[in-house]
C-alpha angles and dihedrals in degrees: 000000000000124000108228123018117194124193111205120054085204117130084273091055109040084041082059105049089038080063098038078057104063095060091051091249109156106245129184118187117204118197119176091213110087087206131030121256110298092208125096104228120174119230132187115223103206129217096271085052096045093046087055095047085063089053097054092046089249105121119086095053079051090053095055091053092049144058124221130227139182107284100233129099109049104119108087083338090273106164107249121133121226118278121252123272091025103187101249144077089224109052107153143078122269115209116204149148114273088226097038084060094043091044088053089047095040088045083053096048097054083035086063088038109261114151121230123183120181132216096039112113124182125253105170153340145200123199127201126169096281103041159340119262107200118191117207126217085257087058098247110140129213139201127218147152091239154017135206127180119219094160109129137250098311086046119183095203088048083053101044087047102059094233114153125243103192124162128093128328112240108284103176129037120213132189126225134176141131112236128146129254143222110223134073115285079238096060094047094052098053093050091049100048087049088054106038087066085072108019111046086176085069134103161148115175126171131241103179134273099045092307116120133178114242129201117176126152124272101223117121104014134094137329107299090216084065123083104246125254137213094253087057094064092040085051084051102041084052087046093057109011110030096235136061093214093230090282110190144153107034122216096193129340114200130158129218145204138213092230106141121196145167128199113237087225145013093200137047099165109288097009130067133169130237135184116354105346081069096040136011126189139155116288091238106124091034083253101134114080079033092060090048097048085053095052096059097048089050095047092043115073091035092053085048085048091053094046100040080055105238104103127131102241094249100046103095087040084063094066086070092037087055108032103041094069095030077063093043094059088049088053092050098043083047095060098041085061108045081055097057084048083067118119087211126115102247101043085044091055095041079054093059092048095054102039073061090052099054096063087084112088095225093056089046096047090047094049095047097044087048094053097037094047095229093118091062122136119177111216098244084153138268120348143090114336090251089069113097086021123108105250109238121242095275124176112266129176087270095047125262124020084230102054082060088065111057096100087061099226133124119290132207108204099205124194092153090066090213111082125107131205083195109170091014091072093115101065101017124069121208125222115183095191118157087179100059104128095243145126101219120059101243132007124205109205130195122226089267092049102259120147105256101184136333120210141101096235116099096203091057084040093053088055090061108041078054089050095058108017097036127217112359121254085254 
């Protein structure tokens, strides 16, 4: 009997097990492929992620893996840098390996004691009030509390379920793939800069020693049902460019669509839905491994909460609350992009408007901190503007808010020296701290770093720790 079992050993997964974990829930993670992607596939982990994987005391084997660039120029890939005094530590790109990322959050997850076993796909389930019974592909069945579905966007569990997945088909195909090329850097830069003014969907990009990335529209070339070759992208650079550049030696080819999709609901009783098998878009704005990442820190602590028993009755009901319109927002500005990567009169010139517009600081900072989830504020009623964000890393007297969060659980930033988080010891750390760099006298954050509550008056303080962390230990 575990207590969460999780299909899909994806970052959304794995991020999700490592949190189930800390709080000594028993986690299995099921993934149907026996070995991880053998293609190398270059993600961006965005500001909000970054900032996480410093909670968790994550980032700096992350950083090792990775390799950082200016944060600017992710809407609709319009070249503006970030604007100055971004609120974060951590305001920067971080380029890695998609299976580099999955491997270090897989690695956390087994560290803290979560089981994987590969090869084991889901073919059904049936829930009742106690459980969930979840039958393999071998026909082996398992019983658990709970089930989560980080299976992608063609997600089994979302299937099985009956939730429904409405939004738009795929209209444009794109292909992506990393290859190297056989013509001075020089040359490619001049070519892409002269075509970008006209094809948004239109790239090469390096990546060092020779590899580049390579993004060229899909129209016109073979069978989308069929995986993409090399000669398809050379079909489509001497298309649109003239040349083909000398492209060889593909790393990985994969094609893309613009479909964009959201789940009706993240929770029927016992099973709920992350990452994409919740919500699919086009990759445009690099958000998608990042929304997953941040559903399962935000489910996380709140399922272990449910399962460790000591849950207010409305906690686990808050992930959908939360998520669903935090996915909403990705799938509109999604689509706002893939428009203005039109080559049609009018998005082109609605392009041109806004590259205009962001050169005022308050467009770009809107737009960054959109993309980059850092300008999130989840709706927990009526108060300063800093209640419902995520609190930055700022300086406190041990150091660094963040290394005060790696055990996942609740924190009282304290500067009255006189609060108390009393019988609920057990899942909320106190820091009395007159020297925290803040504006408000005391902060109460959640384990994913929300502002709880802000205030100085431990009556008001106990109703909230009894909000978010239920009935105190005594």
């Amino acid at each position: 009997m575990f207590d969460v079992i999780i299909a899909g050993c994806g970052p959304t997964g794995a991020m999700l097990a490592a949190e189930l974990r800390l709080h000594d829930v028993r986690v299995l993670v099921l993934e149907k492929e026996t070995a991880p992607v053998s293609f190398v596939r270059i993600v961006g982990l965005h500001v909000r992620s970054i900032e996480l994987m410093a909670m968790r005391g994550l980032l700096e084997r992350i950083l090792e893996r990775g390799r950082q660039r200016p944060a600017g120029g992710f809407f609709a890939a319009i070249n503006k840098p970030a604007p100055e005094g971004l609120d974060s530590a951590h305001a920067y790109l971080l380029g890695i390996p998609q299976p580099v990322i999955v491997q270090l959050l897989e690695e956390h997850a087994i560290e803290l004691g979560a089981q994987v076993r590969r090869g084991c796909a889901v073919a059904d389930f049936e829930q009742d009030d106690d459980g969930v019974t979840v039958e393999l592909a071998d026909g082996e069945q398992l019983r658990s509390r709970y089930l989560v579905g980080c299976d992608g966007g063609r997600s089994t569990v979302r299937k099985l379920l009956g939730v429904g997945f409405p939004g738009e088909p795929s209209r444009t195909e794109t292909l992506m793939g990393e290859m190297e090329v056989g013509v001075p850097q020089e040359e490619i830069a001049t070519k892409v800069t002269e075509i970008r003014e006209t094809h948004q969907r239109f790239w090469l990009r390096p990546f060092g020693e020779g590899v580049y990335s390579v993004l060229v529209p899909a129209a016109g070339v073979s069978d989308r049902a069929q995986p993409p070759t090399l000669e398809d992208f050379r079909q489509q650079l001497r298309t649109i460019a003239g040349t083909d550049f000398g492209v060889h030696s593909p790393r990985w080819l994969s094609r893309f669509g613009d479909a964009t999709r959201l789940a009706e609901r993240y929770r029927v009783g016992r099973v709920l839905l992350a990452g994409d098998a919740a919500h699919i878009h086009p990759p445009i704005g690099g958000q998608g491994l990042n929304l997953g990442v941040q559903d399962a820190f935000n489910l996380g602590w709140k399922l272990a909460a449910q399962i460790r028993g000591w849950a207010p009755e409305t906690l686990l009901d808050t992930y959908q609350a939360e998520r669903h319109p935090v996915a909403e927002d990705v799938l509109d500005n999604t689509r706002a992009q893939m428009e203005l990567s039109s080559t049609e009169p009018g998005p082109r010139a609605v392009r041109r408007l806004l590259t205009e517009l962001m050169d005022f600081d308050e467009v770009n900072r809107h737009l960054i901190e959109k993309i980059t989830a850092i300008g999130i504020r989840y709706d927990f009623g009526e108060g300063p503007d800093l209640l419902g964000r995520r609190l930055r890393d700022i300086d406190v007297k041990q150091g660094h808010l963040y290394d005060l969060l790696h055990r996942g659980r609740g924190l009282l930033l304290d500067r009255t020296e006189r609060l108390t988080v009393g019988g609920w010891s057990d899942r909320v750390d106190h820091l009395a701290d007159p020297t925290a760099v803040l504006d408000v006298p005391c902060v109460l954050l959640r384990p994913d770093g929300h502002v709880a509550w802000i205030g100085d008056d431990q009556q008001d303080l106990d109703d909230h720790l009894s909000r978010w962390f239920g009935k105190p230990a005594n």
